[in-house]
C-alpha positions as CSV (number, residue, x, y, z in Angstrom):
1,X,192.6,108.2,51.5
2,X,191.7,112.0,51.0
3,X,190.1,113.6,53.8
4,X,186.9,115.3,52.5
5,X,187.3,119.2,53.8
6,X,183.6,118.2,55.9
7,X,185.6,116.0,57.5
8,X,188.4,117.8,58.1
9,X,186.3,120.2,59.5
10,X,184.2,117.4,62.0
11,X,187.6,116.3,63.2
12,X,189.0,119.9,64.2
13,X,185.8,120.8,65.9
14,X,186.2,117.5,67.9
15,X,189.2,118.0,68.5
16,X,188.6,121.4,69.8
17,X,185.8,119.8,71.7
18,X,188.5,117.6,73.5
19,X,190.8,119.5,74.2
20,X,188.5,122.3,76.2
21,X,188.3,118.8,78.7
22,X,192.2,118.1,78.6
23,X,191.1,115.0,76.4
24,X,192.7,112.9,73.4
25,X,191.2,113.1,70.6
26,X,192.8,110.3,69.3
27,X,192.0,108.2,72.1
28,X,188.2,108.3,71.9
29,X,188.3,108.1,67.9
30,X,189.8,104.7,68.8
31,X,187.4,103.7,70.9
32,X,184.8,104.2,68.3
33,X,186.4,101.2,66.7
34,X,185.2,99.0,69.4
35,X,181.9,100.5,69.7
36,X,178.9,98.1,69.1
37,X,176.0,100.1,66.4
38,X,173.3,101.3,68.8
39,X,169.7,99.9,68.7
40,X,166.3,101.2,69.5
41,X,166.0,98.5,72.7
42,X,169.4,99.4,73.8
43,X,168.8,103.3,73.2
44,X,164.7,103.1,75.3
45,X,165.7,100.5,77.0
46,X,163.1,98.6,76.4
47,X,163.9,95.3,78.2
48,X,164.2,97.3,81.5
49,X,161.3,99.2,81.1
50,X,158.9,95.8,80.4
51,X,159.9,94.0,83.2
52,X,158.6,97.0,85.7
53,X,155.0,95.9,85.7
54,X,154.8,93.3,89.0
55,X,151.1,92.2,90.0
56,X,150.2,92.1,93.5
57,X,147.0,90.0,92.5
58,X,145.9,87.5,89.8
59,X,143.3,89.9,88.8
60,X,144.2,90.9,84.9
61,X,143.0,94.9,85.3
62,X,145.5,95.0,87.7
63,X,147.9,95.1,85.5
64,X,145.8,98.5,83.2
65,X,146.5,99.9,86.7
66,X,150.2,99.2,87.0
67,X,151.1,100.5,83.6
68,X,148.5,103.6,83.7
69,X,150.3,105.0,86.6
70,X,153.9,104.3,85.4
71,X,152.8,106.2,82.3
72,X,151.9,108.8,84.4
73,X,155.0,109.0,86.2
74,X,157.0,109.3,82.6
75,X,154.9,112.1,82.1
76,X,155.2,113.8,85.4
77,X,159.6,113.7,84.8
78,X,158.5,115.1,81.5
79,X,156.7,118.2,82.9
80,X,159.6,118.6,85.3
81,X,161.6,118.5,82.9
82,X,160.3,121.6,81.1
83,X,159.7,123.7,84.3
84,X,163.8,122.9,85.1
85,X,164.3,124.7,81.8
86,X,161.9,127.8,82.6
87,X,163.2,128.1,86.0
88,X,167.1,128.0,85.4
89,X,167.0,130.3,82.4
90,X,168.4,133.4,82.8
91,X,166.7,135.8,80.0
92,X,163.4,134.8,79.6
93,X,161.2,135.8,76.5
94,X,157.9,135.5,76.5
95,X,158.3,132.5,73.1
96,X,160.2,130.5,75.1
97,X,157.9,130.7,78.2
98,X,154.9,130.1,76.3
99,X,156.0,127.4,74.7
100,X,157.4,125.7,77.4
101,X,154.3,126.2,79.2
102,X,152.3,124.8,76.4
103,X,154.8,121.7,75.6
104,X,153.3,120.9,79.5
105,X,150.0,121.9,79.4
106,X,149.9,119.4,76.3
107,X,151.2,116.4,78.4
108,X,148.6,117.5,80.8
109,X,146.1,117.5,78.5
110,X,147.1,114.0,77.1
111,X,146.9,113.0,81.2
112,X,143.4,114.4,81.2
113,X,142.2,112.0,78.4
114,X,143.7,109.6,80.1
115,X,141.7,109.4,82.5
116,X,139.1,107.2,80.4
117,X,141.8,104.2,80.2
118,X,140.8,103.8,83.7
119,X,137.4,105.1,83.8
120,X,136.2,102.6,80.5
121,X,139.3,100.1,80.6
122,X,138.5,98.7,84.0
123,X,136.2,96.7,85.5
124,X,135.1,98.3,88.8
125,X,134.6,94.8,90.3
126,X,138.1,94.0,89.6
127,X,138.8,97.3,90.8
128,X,137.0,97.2,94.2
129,X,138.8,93.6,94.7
130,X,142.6,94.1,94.3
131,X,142.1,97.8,95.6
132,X,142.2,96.1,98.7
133,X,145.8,94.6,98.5
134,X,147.3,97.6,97.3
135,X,146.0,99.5,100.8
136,X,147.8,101.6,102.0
137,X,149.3,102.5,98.6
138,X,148.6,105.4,97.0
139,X,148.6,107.6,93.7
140,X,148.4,110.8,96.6
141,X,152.0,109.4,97.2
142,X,153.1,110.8,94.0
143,X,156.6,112.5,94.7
144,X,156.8,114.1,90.9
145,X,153.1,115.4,91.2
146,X,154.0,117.2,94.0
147,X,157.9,118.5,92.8
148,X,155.4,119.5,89.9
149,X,153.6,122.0,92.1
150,X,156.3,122.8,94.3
151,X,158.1,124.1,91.1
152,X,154.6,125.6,89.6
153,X,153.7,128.5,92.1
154,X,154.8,129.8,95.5
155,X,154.3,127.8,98.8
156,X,151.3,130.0,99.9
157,X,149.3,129.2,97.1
158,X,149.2,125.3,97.8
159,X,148.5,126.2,101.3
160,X,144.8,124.7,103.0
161,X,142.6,127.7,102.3
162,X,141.5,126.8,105.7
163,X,145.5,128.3,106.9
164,X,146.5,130.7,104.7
165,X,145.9,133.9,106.9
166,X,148.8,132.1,108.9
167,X,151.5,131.5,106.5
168,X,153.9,134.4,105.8
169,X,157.5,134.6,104.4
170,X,158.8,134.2,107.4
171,X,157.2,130.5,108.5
172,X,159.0,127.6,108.3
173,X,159.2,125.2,105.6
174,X,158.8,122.5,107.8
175,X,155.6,124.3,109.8
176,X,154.0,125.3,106.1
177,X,154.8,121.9,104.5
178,X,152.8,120.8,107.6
179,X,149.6,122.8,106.3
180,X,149.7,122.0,102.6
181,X,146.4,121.2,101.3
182,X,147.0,117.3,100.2
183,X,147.5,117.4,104.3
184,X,144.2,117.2,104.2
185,X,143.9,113.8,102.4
186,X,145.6,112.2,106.2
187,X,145.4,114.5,108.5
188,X,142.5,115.4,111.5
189,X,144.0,119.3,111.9
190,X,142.3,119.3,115.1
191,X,143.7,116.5,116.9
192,X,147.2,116.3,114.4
193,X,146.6,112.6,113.9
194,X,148.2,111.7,110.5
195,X,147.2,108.7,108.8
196,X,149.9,105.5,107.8
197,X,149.2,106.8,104.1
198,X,150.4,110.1,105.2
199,X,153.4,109.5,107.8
200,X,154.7,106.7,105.0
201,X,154.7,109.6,102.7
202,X,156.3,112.3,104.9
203,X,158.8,109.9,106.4
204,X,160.0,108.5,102.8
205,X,160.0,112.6,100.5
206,X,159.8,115.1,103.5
207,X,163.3,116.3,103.5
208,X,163.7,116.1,99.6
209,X,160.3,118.4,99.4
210,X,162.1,121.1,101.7
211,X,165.4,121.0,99.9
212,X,162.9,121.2,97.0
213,X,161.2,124.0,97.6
214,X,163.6,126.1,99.2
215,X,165.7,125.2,95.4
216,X,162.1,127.0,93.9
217,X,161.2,129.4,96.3
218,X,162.3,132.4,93.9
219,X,162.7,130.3,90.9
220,X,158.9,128.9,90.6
221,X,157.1,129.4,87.1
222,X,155.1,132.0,89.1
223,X,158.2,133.4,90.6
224,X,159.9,134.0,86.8
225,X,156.9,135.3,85.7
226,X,156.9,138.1,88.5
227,X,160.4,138.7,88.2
228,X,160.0,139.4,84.5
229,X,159.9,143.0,82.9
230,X,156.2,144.6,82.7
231,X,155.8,144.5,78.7
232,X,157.0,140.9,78.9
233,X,154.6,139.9,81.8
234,X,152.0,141.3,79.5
235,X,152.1,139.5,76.5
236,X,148.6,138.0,74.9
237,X,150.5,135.0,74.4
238,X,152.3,134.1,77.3
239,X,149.1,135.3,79.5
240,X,147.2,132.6,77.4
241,X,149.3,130.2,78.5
242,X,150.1,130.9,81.9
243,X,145.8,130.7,82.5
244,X,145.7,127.3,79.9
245,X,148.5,125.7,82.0
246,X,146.7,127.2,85.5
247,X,143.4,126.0,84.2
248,X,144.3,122.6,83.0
249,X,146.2,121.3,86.1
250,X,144.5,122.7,88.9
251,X,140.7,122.2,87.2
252,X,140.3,120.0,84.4
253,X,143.1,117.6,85.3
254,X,141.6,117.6,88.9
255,X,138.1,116.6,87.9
256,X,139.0,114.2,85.4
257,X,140.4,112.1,88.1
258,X,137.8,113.6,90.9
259,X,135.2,112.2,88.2
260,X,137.1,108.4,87.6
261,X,137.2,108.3,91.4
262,X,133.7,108.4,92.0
263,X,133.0,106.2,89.7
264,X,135.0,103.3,91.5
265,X,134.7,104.7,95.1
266,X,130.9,106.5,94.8
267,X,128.1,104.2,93.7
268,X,125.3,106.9,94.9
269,X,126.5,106.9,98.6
270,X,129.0,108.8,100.5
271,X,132.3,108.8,98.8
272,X,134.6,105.7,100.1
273,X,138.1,105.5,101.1
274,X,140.9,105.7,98.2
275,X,143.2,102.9,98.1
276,X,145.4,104.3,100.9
277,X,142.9,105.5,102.8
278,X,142.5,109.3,102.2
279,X,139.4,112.0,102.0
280,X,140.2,112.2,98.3
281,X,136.8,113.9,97.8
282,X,137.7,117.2,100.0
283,X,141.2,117.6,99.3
284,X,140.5,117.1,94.8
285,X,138.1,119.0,94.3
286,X,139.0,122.7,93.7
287,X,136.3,124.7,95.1
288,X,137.3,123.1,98.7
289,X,141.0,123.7,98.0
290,X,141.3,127.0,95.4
291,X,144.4,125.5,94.3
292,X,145.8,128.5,91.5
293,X,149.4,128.6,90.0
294,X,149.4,131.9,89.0
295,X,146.7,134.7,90.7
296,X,147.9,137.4,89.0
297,X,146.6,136.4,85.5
298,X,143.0,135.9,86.9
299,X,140.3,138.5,87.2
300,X,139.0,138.7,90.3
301,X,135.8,137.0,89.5
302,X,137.3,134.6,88.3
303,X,139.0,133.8,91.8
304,X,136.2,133.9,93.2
305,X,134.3,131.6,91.2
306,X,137.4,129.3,91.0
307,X,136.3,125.5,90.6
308,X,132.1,126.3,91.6
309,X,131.1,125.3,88.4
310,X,132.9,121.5,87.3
């Protein structure tokens, strides 16, 4: 048989490919003879991925619930995802920033929307029942969401307003992790009583969320975006999408969920407990927190006004 010159060419490139790994070409070419075709189950995993959803409770919203938030953790390894690529790059352009930025304000936006799955696609009776039986669980336990910020900004800004005068370079991870503001969700700061929600959450991701952020102390989207050179920093495009990304996560994301919660936990009367037992009501909303990625691309103003008017 002739070898086509395209396939002369494939096999040299592969075999330059191998030999860069002090591999045998014609060792893995064999094994392609034993190879089975790949399918699209095989490939997603599909199988795998179905058999995730275990119900607590016979109640059939349950199962809405289940899958919602599994969706949202795709999404949330998505995100990080892009931000790894952001904050390991080396020469950043402004193109590849915003658009990176924009892939995740996208999935963000697609969360948003979300939000009505569980808002219209449950029934808040079967809601308030098997709420219950997931106690102390809770979507505040979200590891990813957290990494998510963690990689999004530096530490001060996810500080408790309340504590920021105090935080400085030089604190501790461990004594600033301590005044984050989703501490606020388990945590009476004047007696230092931490709720199960909150010690099951601490005890299970602490270290990981100080090895964390030390990794994106100077690498943080926000970090990258300082670092870069002034004509850069102030590109129309990349400033649009630094304040869309800002905007979207730490406001309308926020309320969507702020707004879905009070629907189930609110009916006209003070705001009740979240599955797990946390003051989801004071540490959401973002006029009690001022949660904000990136300061430098907001007016003044517009930090000041931050969140008053959702």
């Amino acid at each position: 048989m002739e070898i086509q010159p395209e396939t002369k060419k494939l096999l040299e490139q592969l075999k330059a490919k191998y030999d860069a790994i002090d591999q045998d070409l014609d060792t893995h070419l064999e094994g392609l003879l034993y190879g089975e075709p790949i399918t699209y189950w095989d490939y997603i995993q599909t199988d795998a991925l179905l058999n995730l959803q275990v119900q607590r409770t016979t109640l059939p919203d349950e199962m809405v619930f289940i899958m919602y938030h599994q969706i949202n953790e795709l999404l949330f390894k998505m995100i990080l995802w892009e931000i790894q690529q952001v904050a390991h790059h080396e020469k950043l352009t402004a193109q590849f920033f915003s658009e990176r930025l924009m892939r995740i304000s996208r999935y963000f936006d697609m969360l948003t929307s979300s939000f009505t799955i569980m808002a219209e696609g449950m029934e808040v009776e079967q809601y308030l029942q098997f709420r219950n039986t997931l106690t102390p669980a809770s979507g505040f336990q979200s590891a990813q969401y957290r990494k998510i910020e963690f990689a999004s900004t530096d530490l001060i800004n996810l500080i408790d307003a309340r504590f920021r005068d105090t935080i400085d370079r030089n604190t501790t991870y461990e004594h600033a992790l301590e005044h984050l503001y989703w501490q606020a969700a388990g945590k009476n700061f004047k007696s230092g009583k931490k709720s199960y929600l909150l010690k099951a959450f601490e005890e299970k991701y602490k270290n990981e969320f100080i090895a964390f952020t030390k990794e994106y102390n100077t690498i943080n989207l926000y970090a990258k975006f300082k670092g870069l050179p002034a004509e850069v920093k102030d590109d129309p495009m990349l400033r649009d999408a630094m304040r869309h990304y800002d905007y979207t996560v730490n406001v309308t994301w926020v309320m969507s969920h702020y707004n879905t919660a009070r629907k189930y936990l609110n009916h006209g009367k003070e705001p009740e407990e979240a599955t797990g037992g946390s003051d989801w009501a004071k540490y959401m909303h973002p006029k009690y927190q001022r949660r904000i990625f990136f300061p430098e691309v907001w007016t003044e103003k517009e930090l000041e006004d931050w969140g008053k008017d959702v």
